[in-house]
C-alpha positions as CSV (number, residue, x, y, z in Angstrom):
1,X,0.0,0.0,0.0
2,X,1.2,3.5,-0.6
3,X,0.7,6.1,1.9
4,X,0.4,9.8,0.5
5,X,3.7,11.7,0.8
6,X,3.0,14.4,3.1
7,X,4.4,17.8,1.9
8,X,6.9,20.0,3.9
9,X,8.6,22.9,3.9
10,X,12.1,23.3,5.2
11,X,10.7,25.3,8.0
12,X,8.2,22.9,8.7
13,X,10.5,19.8,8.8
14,X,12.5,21.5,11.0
15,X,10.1,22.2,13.4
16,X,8.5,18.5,13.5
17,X,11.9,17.1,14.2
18,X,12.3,19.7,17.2
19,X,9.0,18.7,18.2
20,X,9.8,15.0,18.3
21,X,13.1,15.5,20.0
22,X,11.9,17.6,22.2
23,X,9.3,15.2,23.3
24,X,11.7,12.1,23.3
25,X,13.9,13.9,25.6
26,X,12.5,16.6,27.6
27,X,8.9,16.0,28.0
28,X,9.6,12.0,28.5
29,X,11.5,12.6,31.2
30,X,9.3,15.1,32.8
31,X,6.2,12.5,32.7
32,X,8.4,10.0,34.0
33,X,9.3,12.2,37.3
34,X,5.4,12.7,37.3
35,X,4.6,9.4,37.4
36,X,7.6,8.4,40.1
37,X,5.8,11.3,42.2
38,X,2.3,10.2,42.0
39,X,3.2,6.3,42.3
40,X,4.5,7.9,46.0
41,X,1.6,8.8,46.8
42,X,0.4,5.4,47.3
43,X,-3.0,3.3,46.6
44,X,-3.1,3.4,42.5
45,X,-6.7,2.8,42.5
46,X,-8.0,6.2,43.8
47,X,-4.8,8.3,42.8
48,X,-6.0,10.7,40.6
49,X,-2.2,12.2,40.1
50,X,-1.4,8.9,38.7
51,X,-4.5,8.6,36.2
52,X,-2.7,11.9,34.9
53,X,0.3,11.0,34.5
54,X,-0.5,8.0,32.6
55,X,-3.1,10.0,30.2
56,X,0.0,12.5,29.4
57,X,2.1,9.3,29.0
58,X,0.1,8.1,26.2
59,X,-0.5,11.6,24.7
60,X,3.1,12.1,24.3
61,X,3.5,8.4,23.1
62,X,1.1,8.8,20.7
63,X,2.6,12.4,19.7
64,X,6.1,10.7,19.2
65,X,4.5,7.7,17.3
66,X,2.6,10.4,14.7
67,X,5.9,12.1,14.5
68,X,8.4,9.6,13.6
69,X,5.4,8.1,10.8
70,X,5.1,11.6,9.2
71,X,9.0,11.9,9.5
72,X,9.5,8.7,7.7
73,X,7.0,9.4,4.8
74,X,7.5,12.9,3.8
75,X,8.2,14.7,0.5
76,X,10.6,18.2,0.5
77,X,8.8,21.2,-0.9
78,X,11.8,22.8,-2.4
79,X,11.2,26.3,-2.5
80,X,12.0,27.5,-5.8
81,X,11.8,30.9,-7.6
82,X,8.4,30.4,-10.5
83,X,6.0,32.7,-12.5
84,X,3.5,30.2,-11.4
85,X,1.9,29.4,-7.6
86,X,3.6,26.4,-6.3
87,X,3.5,24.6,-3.2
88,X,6.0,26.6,-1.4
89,X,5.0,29.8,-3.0
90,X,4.3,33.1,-0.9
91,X,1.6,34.7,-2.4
92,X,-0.1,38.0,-2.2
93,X,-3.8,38.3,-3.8
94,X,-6.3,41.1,-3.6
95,X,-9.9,40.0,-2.0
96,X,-11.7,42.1,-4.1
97,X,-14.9,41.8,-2.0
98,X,-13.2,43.4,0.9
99,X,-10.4,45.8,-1.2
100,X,-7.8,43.8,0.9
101,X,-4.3,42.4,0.2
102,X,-4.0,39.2,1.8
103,X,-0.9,37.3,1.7
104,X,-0.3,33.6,2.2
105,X,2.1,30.9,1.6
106,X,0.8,27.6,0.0
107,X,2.3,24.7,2.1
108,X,1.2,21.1,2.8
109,X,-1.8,20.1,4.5
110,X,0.1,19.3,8.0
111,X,1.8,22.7,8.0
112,X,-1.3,24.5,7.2
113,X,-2.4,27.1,9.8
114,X,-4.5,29.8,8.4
115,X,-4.0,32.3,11.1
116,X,-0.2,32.3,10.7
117,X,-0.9,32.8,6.5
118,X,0.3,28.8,5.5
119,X,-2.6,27.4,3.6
120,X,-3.1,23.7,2.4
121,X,-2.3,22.9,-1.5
122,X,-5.7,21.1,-0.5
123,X,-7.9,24.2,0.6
124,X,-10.4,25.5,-1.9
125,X,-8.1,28.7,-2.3
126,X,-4.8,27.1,-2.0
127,X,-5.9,24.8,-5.0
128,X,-7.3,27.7,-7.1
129,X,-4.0,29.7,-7.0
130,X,-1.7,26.4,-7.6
131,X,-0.6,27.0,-11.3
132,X,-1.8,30.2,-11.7
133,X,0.6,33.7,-12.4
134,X,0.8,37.3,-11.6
135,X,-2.5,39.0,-12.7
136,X,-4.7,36.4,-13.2
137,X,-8.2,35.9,-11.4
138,X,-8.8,33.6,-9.1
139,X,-12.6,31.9,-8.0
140,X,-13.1,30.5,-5.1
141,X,-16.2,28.6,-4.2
142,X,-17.3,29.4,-1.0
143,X,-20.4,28.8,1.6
144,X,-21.3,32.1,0.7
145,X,-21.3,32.6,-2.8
146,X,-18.4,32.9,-5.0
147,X,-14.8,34.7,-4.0
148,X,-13.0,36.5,-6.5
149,X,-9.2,37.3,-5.7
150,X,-6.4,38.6,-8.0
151,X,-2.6,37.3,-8.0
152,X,-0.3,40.1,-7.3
153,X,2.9,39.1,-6.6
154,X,4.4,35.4,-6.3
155,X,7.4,35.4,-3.9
C-alpha cells in the first residue's frame, strides 16, 4: 500500500523534528518524574495524580509515534523561484470583495495554519491559486457565494 507523501517545507520539517526531540527527551522525562511522584503517593486505584500522568504518558507516546510516521514518509517542498503558484510559493492576492491584500504561503496540508498565513495545496483557495501567475483571477467557491481574488505578486 502506498501512503500519500506528506508535503513540507524546510521550516516545517525542521520544526516536526524539534518537536519529536523535544518530546523524546525533555517532556519523556518530565512524565516519568510525574509518574515516580504520583506512584509515591500510594494506593493506585483512587490516585487521581497517577490517572494523569499515565493520560500525558500516552498523549506524548502517541505524539512521538505520529511524528516519527510523518518523518519517515515525507516529501521536501523545495522552494523555488516560479512565474507560477507552487507549493511553497508566498503569495499575495487582492480579496476584491473586501479591497484587501492578503498574503499567504501555500504549504502542505500538516503545515497549514490559516492564522499564521500557510494554507493547504488542498484548501479550496490554495488549489485555485496552484498553477496560476501574476495577474490572473482567481474563483473560489465558497459557503457564501463565489470569492474573486487577483494574483499580485508570487514570492
Amino acid at each position: 500500500m502506498n501512503e500519500k507523501k506528506i508535503l513540507l517545507t524546510a521550516d516545517g520539517l525542521k520544526k516536526y523534528q524539534d518537536e519529536l526531540e523535544m518530546l523524546k527527551t525533555e517532556k519523556r522525562k518530565e512524565v516519568s518524574e510525574r509518574l515516580k511522584e504520583a506512584i509515591s503517593f500510594g494506593d493506585l486505584s483512587e490516585n487521581a495524580e497517577y490517572d494523569a500522568a499515565k493520560n500525558l504518558q500516552a498523549e506524548v507516546e502517541e505524539r512521538i509515534f505520529k511524528l516519527e510516521q510523518m518523518l519517515k514518509n515525507y516529501e521536501l517542498i523545495q522552494e523555488e523561484k516560479s512565474e507560477q503558484v507552487k507549493i511553497g510559493s508566498k503569495v499575495v492576492i487582492f480579496d476584491e470583495e473586501f479591497e484587501e491584500e492578503l498574503e499567504y504561503t501555500i504549504v502542505g496540508a500538516t503545515e497549514a495554519a490559516p492564522f499564521e498565513g500557510k494554507i493547504s495545496n488542498e484548501s479550496p483557495v490554495g488549489s485555485a491559486l496552484l498553477e496560476k501567475s501574476v495577474g490572473d483571477m482567481v474563483e473560489v467557491e465558497a459557503p457564501d457565494g463565489v470569492i474573486n481574488y487577483k494574483i499580485l505578486k508570487i514570492k
